[in-house]
C-alpha positions as CSV (number, residue, x, y, z in Angstrom):
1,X,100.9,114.4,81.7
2,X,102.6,117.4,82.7
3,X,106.0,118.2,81.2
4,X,107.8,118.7,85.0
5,X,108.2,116.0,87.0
6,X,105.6,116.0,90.1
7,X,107.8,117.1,93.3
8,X,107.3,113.8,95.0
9,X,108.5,111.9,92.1
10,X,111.6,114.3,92.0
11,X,111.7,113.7,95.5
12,X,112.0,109.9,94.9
13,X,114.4,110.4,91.6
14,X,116.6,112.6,94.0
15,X,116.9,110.0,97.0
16,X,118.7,107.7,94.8
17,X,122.0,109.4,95.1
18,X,121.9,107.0,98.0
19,X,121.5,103.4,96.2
20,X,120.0,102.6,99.3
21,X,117.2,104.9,98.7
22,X,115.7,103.8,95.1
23,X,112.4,103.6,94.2
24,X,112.7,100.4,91.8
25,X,109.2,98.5,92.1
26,X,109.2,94.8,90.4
27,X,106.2,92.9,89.7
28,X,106.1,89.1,88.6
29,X,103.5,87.9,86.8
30,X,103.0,83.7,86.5
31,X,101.4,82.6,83.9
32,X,100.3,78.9,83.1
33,X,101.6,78.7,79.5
34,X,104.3,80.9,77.2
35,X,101.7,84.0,75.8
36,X,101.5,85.1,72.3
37,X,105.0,87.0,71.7
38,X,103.4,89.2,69.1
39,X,100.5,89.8,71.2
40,X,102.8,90.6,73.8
41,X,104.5,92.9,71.9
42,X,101.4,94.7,70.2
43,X,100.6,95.5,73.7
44,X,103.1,97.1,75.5
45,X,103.8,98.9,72.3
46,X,100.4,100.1,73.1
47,X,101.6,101.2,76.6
48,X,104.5,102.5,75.1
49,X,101.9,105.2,72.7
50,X,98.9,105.5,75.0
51,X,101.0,106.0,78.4
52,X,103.9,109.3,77.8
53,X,106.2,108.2,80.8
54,X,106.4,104.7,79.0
55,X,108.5,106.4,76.4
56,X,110.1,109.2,77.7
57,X,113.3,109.9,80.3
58,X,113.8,112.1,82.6
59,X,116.5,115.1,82.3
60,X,117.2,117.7,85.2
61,X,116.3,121.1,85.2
62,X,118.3,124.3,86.5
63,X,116.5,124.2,90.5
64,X,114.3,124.6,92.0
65,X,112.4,123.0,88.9
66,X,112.1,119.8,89.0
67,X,113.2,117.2,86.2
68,X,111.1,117.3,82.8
69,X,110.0,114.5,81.1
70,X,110.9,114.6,77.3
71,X,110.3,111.8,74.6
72,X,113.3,109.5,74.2
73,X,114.2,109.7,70.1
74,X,116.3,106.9,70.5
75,X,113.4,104.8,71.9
76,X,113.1,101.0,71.2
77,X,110.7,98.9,72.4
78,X,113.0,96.1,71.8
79,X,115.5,97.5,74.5
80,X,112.7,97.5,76.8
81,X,111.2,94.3,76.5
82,X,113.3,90.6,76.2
83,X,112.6,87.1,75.8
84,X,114.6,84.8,78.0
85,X,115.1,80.7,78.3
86,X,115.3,80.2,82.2
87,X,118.5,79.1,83.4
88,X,118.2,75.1,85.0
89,X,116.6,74.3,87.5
90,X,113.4,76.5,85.6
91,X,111.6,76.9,88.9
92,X,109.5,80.0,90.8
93,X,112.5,80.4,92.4
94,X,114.7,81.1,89.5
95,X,112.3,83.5,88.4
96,X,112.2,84.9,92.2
97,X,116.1,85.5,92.2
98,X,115.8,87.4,88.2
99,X,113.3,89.7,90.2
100,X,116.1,89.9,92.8
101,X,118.4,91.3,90.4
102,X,116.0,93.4,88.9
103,X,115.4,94.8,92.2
104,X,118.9,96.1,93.0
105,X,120.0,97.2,89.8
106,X,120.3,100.6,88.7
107,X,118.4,102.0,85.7
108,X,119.1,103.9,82.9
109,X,118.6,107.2,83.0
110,X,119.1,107.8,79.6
111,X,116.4,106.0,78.3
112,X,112.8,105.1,79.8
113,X,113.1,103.9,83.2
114,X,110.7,100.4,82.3
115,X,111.9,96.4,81.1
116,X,109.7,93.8,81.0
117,X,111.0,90.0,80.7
118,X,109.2,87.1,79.6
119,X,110.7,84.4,81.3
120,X,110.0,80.7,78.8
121,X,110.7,77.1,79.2
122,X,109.9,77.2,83.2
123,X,110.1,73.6,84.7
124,X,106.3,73.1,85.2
125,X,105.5,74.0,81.3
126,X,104.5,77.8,82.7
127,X,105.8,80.8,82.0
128,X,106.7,84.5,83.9
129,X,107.0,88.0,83.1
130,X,109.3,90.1,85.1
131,X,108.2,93.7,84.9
132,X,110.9,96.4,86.0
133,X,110.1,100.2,86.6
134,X,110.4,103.7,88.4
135,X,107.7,104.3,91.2
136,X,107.6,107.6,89.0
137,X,105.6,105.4,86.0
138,X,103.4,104.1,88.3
139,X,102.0,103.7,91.6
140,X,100.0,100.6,92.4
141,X,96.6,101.7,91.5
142,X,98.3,103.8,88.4
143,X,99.9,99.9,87.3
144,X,96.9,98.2,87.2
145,X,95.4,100.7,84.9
146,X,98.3,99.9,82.5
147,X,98.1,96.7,83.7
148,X,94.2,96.7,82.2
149,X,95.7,97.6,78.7
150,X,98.0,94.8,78.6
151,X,95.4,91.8,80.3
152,X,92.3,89.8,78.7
153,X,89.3,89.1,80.2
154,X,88.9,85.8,78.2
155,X,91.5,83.3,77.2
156,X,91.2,84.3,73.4
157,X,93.5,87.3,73.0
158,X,91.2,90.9,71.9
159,X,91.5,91.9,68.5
160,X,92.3,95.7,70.1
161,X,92.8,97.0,65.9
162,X,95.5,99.4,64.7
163,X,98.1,100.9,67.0
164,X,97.7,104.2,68.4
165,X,100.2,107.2,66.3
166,X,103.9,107.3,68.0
167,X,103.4,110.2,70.0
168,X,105.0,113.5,68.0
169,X,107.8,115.1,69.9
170,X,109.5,118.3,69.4
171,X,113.3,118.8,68.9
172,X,115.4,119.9,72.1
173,X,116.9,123.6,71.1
174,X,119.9,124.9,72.1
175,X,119.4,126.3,75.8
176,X,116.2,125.1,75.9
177,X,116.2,123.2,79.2
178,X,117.2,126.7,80.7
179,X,114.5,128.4,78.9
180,X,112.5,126.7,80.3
181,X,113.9,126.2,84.1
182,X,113.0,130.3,83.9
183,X,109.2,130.1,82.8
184,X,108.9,127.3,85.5
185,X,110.2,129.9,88.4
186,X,108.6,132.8,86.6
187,X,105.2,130.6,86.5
188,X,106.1,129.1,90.5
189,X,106.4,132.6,91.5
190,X,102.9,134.3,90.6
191,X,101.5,131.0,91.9
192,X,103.2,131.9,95.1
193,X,102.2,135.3,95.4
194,X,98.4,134.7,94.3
195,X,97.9,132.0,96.9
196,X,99.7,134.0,99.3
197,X,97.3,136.9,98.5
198,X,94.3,134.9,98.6
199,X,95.3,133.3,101.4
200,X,95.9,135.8,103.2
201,X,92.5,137.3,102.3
202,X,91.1,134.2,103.2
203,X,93.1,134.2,106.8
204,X,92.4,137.8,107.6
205,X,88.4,137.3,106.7
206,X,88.2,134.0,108.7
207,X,90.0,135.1,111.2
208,X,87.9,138.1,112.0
209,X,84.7,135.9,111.9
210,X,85.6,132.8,113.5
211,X,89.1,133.7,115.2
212,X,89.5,131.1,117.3
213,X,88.5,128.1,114.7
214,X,90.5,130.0,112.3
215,X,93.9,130.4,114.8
216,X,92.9,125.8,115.4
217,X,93.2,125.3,111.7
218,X,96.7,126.9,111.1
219,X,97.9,125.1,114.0
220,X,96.9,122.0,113.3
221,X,98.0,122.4,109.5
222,X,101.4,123.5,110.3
223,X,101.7,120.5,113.4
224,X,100.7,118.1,110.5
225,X,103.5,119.3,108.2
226,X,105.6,118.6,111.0
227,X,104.7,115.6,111.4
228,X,105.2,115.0,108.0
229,X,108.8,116.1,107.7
230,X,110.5,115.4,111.1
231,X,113.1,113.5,110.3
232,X,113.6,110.0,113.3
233,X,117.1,109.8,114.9
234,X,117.4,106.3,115.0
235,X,115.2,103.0,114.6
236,X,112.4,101.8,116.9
237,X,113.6,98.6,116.2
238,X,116.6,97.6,118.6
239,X,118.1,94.6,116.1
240,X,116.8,95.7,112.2
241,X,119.1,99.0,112.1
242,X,121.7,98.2,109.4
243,X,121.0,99.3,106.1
244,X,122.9,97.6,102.6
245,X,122.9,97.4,99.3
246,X,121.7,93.3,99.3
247,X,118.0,92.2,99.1
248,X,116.5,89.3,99.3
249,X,113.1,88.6,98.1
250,X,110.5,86.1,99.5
251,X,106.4,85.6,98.8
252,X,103.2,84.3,100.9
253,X,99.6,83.8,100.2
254,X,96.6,84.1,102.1
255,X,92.9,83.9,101.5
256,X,91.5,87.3,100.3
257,X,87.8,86.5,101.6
258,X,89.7,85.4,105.0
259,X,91.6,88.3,105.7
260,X,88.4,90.6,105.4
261,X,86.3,88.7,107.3
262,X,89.1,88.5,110.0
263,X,89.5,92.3,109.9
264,X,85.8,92.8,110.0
265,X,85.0,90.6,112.6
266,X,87.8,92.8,114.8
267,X,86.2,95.9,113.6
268,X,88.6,97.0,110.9
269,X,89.2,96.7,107.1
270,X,91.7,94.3,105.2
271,X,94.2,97.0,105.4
272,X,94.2,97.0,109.4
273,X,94.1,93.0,109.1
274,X,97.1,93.1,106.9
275,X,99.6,95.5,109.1
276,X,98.0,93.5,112.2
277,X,99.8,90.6,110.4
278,X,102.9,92.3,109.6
279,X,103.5,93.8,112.5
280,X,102.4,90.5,114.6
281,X,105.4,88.6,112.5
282,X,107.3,91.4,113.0
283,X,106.9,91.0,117.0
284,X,107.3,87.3,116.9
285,X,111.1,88.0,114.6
286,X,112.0,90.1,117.5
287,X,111.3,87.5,120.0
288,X,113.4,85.1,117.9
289,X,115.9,87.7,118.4
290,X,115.6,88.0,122.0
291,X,114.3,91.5,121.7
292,X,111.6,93.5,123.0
293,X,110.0,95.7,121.1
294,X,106.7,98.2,121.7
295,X,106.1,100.3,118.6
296,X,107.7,100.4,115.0
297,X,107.3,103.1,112.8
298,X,106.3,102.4,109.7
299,X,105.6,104.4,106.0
300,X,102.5,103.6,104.4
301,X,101.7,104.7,101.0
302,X,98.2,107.0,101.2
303,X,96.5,107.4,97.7
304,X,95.6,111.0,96.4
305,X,94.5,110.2,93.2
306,X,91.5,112.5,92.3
307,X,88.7,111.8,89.9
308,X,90.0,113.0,86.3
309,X,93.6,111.9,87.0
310,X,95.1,110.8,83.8
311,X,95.5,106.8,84.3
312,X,99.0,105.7,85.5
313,X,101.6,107.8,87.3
314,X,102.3,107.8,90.7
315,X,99.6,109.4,92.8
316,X,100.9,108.2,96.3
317,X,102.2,109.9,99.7
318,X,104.1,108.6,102.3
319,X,102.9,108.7,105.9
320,X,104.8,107.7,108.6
321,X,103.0,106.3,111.5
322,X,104.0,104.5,114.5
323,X,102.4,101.1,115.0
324,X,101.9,98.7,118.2
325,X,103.8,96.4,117.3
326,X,104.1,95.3,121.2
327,X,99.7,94.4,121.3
328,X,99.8,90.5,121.5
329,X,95.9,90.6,121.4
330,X,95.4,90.5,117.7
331,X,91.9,92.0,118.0
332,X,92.9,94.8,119.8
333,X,95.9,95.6,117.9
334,X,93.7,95.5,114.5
335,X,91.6,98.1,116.5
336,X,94.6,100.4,117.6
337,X,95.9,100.3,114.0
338,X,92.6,101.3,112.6
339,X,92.4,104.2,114.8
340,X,96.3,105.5,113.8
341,X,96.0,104.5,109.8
342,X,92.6,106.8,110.2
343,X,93.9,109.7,111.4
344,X,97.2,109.4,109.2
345,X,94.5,109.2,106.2
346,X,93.0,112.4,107.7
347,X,95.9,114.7,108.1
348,X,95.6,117.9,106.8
349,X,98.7,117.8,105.4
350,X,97.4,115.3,102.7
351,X,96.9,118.4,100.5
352,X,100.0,120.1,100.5
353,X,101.7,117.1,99.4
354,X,103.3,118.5,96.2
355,X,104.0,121.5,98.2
356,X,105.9,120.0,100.9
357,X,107.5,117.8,98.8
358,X,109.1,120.7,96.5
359,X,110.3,122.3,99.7
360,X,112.1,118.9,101.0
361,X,113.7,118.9,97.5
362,X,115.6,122.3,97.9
363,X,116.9,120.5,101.7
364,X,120.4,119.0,101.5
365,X,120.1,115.2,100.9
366,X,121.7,113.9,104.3
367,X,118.5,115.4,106.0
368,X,116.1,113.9,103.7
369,X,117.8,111.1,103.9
370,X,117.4,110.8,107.9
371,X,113.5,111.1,107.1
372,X,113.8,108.1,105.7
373,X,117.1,105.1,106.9
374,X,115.4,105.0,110.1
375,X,112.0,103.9,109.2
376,X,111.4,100.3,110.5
377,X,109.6,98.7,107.8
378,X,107.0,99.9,105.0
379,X,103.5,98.0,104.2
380,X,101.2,98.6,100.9
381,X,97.9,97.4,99.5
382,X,97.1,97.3,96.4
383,X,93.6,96.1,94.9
384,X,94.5,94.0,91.8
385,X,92.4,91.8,89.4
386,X,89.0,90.6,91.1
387,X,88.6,88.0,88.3
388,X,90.5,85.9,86.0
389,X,93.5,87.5,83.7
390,X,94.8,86.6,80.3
391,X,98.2,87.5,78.3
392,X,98.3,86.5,75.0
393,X,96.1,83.7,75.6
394,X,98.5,82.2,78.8
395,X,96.1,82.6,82.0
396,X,98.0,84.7,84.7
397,X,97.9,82.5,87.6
398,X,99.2,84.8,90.4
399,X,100.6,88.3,90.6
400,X,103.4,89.3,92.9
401,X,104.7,93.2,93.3
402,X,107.9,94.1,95.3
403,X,108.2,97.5,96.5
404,X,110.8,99.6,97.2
405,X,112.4,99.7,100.9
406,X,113.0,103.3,100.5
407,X,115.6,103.0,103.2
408,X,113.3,101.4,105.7
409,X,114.6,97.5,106.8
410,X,111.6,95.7,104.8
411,X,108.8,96.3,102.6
412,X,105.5,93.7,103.0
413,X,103.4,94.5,99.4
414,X,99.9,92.7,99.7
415,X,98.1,92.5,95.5
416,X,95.1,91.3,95.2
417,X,94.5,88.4,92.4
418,X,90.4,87.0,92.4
419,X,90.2,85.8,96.1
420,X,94.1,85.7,96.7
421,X,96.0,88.4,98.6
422,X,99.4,87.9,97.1
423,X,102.6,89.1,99.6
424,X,105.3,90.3,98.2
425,X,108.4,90.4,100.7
426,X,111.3,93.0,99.5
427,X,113.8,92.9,102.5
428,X,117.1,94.8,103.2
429,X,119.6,92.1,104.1
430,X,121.3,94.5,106.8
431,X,118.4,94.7,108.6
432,X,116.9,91.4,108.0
433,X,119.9,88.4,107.6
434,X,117.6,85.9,107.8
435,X,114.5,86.5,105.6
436,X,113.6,82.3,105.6
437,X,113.2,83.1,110.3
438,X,110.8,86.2,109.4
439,X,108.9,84.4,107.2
440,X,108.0,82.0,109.3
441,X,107.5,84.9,112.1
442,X,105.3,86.6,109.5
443,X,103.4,83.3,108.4
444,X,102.8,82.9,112.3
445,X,101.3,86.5,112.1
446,X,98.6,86.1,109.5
447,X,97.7,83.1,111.0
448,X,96.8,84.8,114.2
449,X,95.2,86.9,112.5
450,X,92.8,85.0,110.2
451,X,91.9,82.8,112.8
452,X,90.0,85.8,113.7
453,X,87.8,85.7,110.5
454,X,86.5,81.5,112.4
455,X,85.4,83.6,115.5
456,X,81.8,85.0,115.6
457,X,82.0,88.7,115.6
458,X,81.1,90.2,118.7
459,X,77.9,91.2,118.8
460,X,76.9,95.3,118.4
461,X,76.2,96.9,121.8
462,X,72.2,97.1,122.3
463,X,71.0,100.1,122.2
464,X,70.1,102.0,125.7
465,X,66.8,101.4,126.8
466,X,63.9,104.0,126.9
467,X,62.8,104.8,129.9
468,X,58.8,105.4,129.8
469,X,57.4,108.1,131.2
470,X,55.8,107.5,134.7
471,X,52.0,108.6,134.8
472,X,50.4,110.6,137.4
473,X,47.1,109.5,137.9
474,X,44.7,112.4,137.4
475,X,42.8,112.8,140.9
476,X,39.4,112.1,140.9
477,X,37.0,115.3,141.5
């Protein structure tokens, strides 16, 4: 891990000036039975040694460098993780309104920005584990990989042996956080000038070979950026436009084998069956609400996590694409989408990510925050565990993440678990009062949508016929 925070995560840390604008992500897991407590423990202080963020905080820097990580001295695991008796009546949703809390509170910046509850003595004999952290720790590939240090694969808890060595940390010096605010500009600015000389080079050589290719490309780079940045006057949505402090959380579950078949049978992927879903339930709340609606604009989370990444982190950017919302036709909307997620995944702004997102953190926060409190909702996918999952010998028997609504009216977070899409509902009570009406809208909408998956898939287009040559007869001498 690098000492500085990456610019997108000091992007999010800086948002939260505006508690409307946190990046809090809660995960509950259920698990049949109370797990081994020391076993527990043995393995998130594994996490804790084996993953830096886990046991460091965050302090600012003199800008434009971003905050630093640095080890917490004062760290203690016990802080971090707690053991709680749930409160009567002991069921899901008791543990559904801890995550609640979880979800709005603020953390503390002073230590490690991670808790983890095990929740005991649930009415059904079960258990849960309330997990609590920064979208800075992790994004949701990065949390299963620390997710993979913490699971079994059998019901019989791994013997893992001793614990890693407590990561070695240096003492803070006098003046050392401007120290070292001055090597970060010194080192930003021969970065700066050397891709700005090569560059250049590159520019100037390209564009004497291939001008007009060359003259395309910055165009279309600096229209993507654009894109990127604009920030939206006002919602799509005519009725989900207020924004609070209140959330309310809700979950679903739909076949995972389904929903592929239902996307591939329309000629998409999962992903383009899931937002057809979402944005199907998302049409059907607005005609509860008497309200037309055509597009809504929504931010979906594009992985750029490269080969030889460190595991964990958060290796995510935000795109914001506009979605037709309006398409009744649930085959054709899963076709439209697939087209408009595609070219968001292309956008050659992709790459200057870090880039962009250092620039947007030298911009005063009431613009960045425009980018973002009028975004309609935002949707995620996250792959999880294909097979069965242990915890200190309780088997995990479903897996539910909540992410953050970033200032956006809802967030719909899909996890895989074996052949189980798990939908985790995070919803901003301004925009949406009354989260028990759009979950029935959005119930309605993956059920249009996997009825899909009992329809034969149309069949390819045949091929155009050869025409065979016509044969002159040779004449006859």
């Amino acid at each position: 891990m690098t000492e500085y925070m990456r610019n997108t995560d000091a992007f999010a840390l800086g948002m939260e000036d505006d508690a409307r604008l946190r990046s809090t992500v809660v995960t509950i897991l259920t698990l049949d039975r109370s797990p081994d407590w020391d076993v527990l423990v043995d393995r998130l202080e594994r996490v804790a040694r084996l993953m830096p963020m886990f046991r460091q905080r965050v302090v600012p820097s003199t800008p434009p460098a971003p905050p630093r990580w640095v080890y917490d001295p004062d760290f203690d695991l016990r802080f971090h993780l707690r053991r709680v008796v749930a409160p009567e009546p002991g069921t899901f949703e008791t543990v559904l309104e801890m995550a609640r809390n979880a979800e709005m509170g603020e953390f503390d910046h002073s230590r490690p920005m991670w808790t983890a509850t095990l929740v005991e003595g649930l009415a059904d004999g079960g258990a849960a584990i309330v997990v609590k952290m920064h979208h800075s720790l992790a994004d949701g590939i990065g949390g299963m990989q620390i997710a993979s240090l913490v699971f079994d694969f059998q019901a019989e808890p791994a013997d893992l042996g001793p614990l890693p060595p407590v990561p070695s940390a240096t003492a803070a010096l006098p003046l050392d956080g401007v120290r070292r605010s001055l090597e970060y500009d010194v080192g930003l600015t021969r970065k700066l000038v050397r891709t700005a000389t090569l560059g250049s080079t590159k520019l100037v050589v390209g564009g004497v070979r291939h001008p007009r290719a060359t003259l395309a490309s910055v165009w279309s780079t600096a229209t993507s950026v654009y894109r990127t940045v604009r920030p939206i006057n006002h919602t799509a949505s005519p009725i989900m436009q207020d924004r609070r402090l209140i959330r309310e959380l809700g979950v679903h579950e739909v076949p995972l084998s389904a929903l592929k078949l239902a996307g591939r049978n329309a000629g998409g992927s999962l992903n383009d069956a899931f937002l057809a879903a979402v944005t199907g339930g998302l049409r059907r709340y607005h005609e509860r609400h008497g309200a037309a609606v055509d597009e809504l604009m929504v931010t979906m989370p594009i992985s750029i996590r490269m080969p030889g990444d460190a595991e964990g982190g958060n290796r995510i950017t935000l795109m914001r694409i506009a979605l037709p919302v309006g398409v009744s036709d649930p085959r054709k909307r899963i076709a439209e989408i697939h087209e408009r997620a595609l070219s968001a995944r292309n956008e050659p702004s992709l790459k200057l990510t870090q880039d962009i997102a250092a620039g947007l953190n030298l911009l005063p926060r009431w613009y960045i925050g425009a980018i973002l409190r009028h975004v309609d909702f935002l949707a995620s996918n996250v792959p999880g565990a294909p097979v069965p999952v242990w915890v200190g010998g309780a088997a995990v028997t479903m897996q539910y993440a909540f992410g953050p609504t970033i200032g956006a009216g809802i967030n719909v977070t899909l996890i895989t678990y074996q052949d189980t899409c798990a939908l985790g509902i995070n919803a901003d009570s301004g925009a949406v009062p009354d989260l028990a009406v759009f979950q029935e809208c959005l119930v309605e909408g993956f059920e249009e949508v996997l009825a899909l998956g009992l329809e034969p898939a149309p069949a390819p287009p045949a091929p155009p016929r050869k025409k065979r040559p016509v044969r002159t007869p040779t004449p006859i001498a």
